[in-house]
SEGUSE-703919 format. One record per residue (C-alpha): residue number from 1; residue in one letter; x, y, z. Coordinates in steps of 0.02 Angstrom, whole numbers. Example, Ala and Ser with C-alpha at 12.3 -4.5 7.8 and 13.67 -1.06 7.14 Angstrom:
! SEGUSE-703919
{r 1,'A',{615,-225,390}}
{r 2,'S',{684,-53,357}}
//
This chain:
! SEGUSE-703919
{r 1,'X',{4750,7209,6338}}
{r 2,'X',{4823,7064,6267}}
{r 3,'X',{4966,7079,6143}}
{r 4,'X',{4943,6972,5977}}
{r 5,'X',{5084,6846,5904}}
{r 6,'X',{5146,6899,5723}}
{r 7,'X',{5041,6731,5678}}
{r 8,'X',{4865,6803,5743}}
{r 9,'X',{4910,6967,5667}}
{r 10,'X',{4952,6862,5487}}
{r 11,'X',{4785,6768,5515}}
{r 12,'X',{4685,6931,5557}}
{r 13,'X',{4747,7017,5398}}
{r 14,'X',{4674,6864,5313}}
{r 15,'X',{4540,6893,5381}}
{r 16,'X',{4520,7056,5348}}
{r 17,'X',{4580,7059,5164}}
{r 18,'X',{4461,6911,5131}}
{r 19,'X',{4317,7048,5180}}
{r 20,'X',{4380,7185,5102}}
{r 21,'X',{4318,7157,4941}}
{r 22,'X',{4351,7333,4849}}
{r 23,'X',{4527,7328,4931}}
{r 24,'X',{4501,7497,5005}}
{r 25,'X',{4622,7454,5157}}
{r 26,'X',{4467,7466,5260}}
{r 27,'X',{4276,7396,5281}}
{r 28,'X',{4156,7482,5230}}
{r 29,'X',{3971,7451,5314}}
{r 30,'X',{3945,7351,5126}}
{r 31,'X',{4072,7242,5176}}
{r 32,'X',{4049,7224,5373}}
{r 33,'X',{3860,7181,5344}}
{r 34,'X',{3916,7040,5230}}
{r 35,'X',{4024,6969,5336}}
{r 36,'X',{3908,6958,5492}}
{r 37,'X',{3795,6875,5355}}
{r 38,'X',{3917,6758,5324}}
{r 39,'X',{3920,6714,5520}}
{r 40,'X',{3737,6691,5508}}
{r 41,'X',{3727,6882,5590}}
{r 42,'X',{3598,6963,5549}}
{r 43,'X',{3588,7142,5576}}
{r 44,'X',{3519,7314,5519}}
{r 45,'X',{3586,7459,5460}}
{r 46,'X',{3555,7543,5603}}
{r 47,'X',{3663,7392,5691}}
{r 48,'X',{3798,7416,5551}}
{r 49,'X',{3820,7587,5596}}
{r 50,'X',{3828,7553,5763}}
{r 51,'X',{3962,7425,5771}}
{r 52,'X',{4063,7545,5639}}
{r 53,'X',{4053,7677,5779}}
{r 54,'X',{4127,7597,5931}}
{r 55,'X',{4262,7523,5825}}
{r 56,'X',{4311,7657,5706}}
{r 57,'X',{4418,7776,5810}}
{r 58,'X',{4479,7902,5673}}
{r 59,'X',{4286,7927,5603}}
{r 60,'X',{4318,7883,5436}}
{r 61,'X',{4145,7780,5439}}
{r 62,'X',{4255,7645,5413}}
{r 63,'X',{4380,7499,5510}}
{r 64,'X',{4536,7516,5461}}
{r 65,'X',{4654,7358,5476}}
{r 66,'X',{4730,7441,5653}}
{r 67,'X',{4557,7462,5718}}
{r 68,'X',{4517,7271,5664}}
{r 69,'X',{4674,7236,5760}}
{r 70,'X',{4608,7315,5914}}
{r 71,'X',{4452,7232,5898}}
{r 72,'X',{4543,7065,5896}}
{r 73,'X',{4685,7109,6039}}
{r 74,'X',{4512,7173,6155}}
{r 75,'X',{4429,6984,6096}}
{r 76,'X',{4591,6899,6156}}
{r 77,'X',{4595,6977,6324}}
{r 78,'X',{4397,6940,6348}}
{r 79,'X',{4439,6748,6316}}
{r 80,'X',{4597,6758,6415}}
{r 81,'X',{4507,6806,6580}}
{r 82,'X',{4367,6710,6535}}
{r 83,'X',{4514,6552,6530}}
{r 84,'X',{4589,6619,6703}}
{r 85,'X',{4422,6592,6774}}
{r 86,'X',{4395,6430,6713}}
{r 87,'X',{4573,6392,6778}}
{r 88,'X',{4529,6462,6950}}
{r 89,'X',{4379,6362,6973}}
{r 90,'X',{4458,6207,6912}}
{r 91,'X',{4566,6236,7057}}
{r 92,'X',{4449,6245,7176}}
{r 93,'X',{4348,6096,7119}}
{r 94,'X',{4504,6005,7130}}
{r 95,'X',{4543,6043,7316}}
{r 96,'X',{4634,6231,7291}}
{r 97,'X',{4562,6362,7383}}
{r 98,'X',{4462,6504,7305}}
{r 99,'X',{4609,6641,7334}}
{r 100,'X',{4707,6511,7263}}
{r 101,'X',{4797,6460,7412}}
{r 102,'X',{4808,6276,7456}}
{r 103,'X',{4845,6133,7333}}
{r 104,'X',{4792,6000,7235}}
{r 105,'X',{4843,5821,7264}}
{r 106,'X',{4917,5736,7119}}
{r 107,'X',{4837,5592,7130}}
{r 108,'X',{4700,5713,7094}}
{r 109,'X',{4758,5757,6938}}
{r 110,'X',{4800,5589,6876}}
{r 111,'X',{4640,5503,6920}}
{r 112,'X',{4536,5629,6844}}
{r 113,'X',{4635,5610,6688}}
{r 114,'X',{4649,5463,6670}}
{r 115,'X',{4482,5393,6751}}
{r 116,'X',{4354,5539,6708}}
{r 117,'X',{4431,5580,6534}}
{r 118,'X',{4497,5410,6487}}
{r 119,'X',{4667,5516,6420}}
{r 120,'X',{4830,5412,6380}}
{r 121,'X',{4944,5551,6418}}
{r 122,'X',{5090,5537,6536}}
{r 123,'X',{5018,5667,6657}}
{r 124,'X',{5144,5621,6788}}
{r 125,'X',{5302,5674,6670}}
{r 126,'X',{5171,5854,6648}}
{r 127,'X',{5158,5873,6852}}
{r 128,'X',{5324,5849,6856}}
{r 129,'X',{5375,5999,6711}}
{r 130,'X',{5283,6103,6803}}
{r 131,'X',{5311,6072,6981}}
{r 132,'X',{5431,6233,7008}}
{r 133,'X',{5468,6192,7185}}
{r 134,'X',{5463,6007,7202}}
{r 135,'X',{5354,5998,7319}}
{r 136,'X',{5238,5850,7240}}
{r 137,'X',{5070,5941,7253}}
{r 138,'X',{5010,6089,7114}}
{r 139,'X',{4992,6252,7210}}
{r 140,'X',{4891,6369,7089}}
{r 141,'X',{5028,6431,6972}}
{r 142,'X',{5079,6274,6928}}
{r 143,'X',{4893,6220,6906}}
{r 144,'X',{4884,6355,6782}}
{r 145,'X',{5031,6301,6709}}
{r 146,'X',{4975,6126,6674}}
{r 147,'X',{4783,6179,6605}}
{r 148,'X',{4858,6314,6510}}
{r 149,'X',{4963,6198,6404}}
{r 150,'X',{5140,6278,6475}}
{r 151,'X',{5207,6117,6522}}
{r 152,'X',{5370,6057,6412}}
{r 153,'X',{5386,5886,6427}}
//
C-alpha cells in the first residue's frame, strides 16, 4: 500500500476534522452520511452502515482518524496502479513493447508534444534528465520517469 507524505496526511486531517462536526475524534454514520451528501452521494442507512463496517476495524461503529488514513493510503495505491497502467500503455502506443522491453524514439516524444498537444515545453532538456544511460531513446523506466513528472530539469 502506498505510504502518504506528511502533506496528504495534513490535508486528510482537514478533511476529516471539517466532517467531524461534534469533534468526537471520529465519524459517526450522522456525519459520514452528510458528507457523501455533500459529494452528491446518496445513500441509505443500510449503505451507511455498510461502508462504516469495512472501514471501521476496532468496531466502535465509528472511523477513527487512523482508519480514515487507511482508507486514503488504500485510495492512493488504487490510483497509483491505475497511473502505472496508463504509463504502460502509453509505452506501447508509443513504440515500447507490452513487457516493456523495447524503446521509444525521441523524436516520438517530441512530435507528439509538441505537434499533438501544441505544448511549449523544452521536452528535449526532460529526455535528456531522464535518460539514465545515454543511450538517446526512452526504454520504459525512463518513460515512466518522464510521464510521472520525475524529471529535474
Amino acid at each position: 500500500m502506498s505510504k502518504l507524505t506528511e502533506r496528504e496526511i495534513d490535508r486528510a486531517r482537514l478533511a476529516f476534522l471539517e466532517y467531524d462536526k461534534d469533534g468526537s475524534g471520529s465519524i459517526d454514520g450522522y456525519e459520514l452520511k452528510y458528507m457523501l451528501e455533500k459529494m452528491d452521494i446518496k445513500a441509505s442507512e443500510a449503505d451507511i452502515f455498510n461502508m462504516i463496517s469495512e472501514i471501521d476495524s476496532d468496531q466502535s461503529g465509528e472511523i477513527s482518524f487512523s482508519e480514515f488514513l487507511k482508507v486514503i493510503e488504500y485510495q492512493k495505491s488504487l490510483n497509483a496502479n491505475n497511473d502505472h497502467a496508463d504509463i504502460l500503455s502509453a509505452y506501447i502506443a508509443c513504440g515500447g513493447n507490452a513487457d516493456k522491453s523495447g524503446h521509444v524514439d525521441r523524436r516520438v516524444i517530441s512530435d507528439i508534444i509538441r505537434g499533438d498537444f501544441g505544448l511549449e515545453i523544452d521536452i528535449e532538456a526532460m529526455m535528456d534528465a531522464v535518460d539514465l544511460d545515454g543511450s538517446g531513446e526512452m526504454e520504459f523506466d525512463e518513460f515512466e520517469m518522464l510521464l510521472s513528472g520525475k524529471a529535474s530539469v
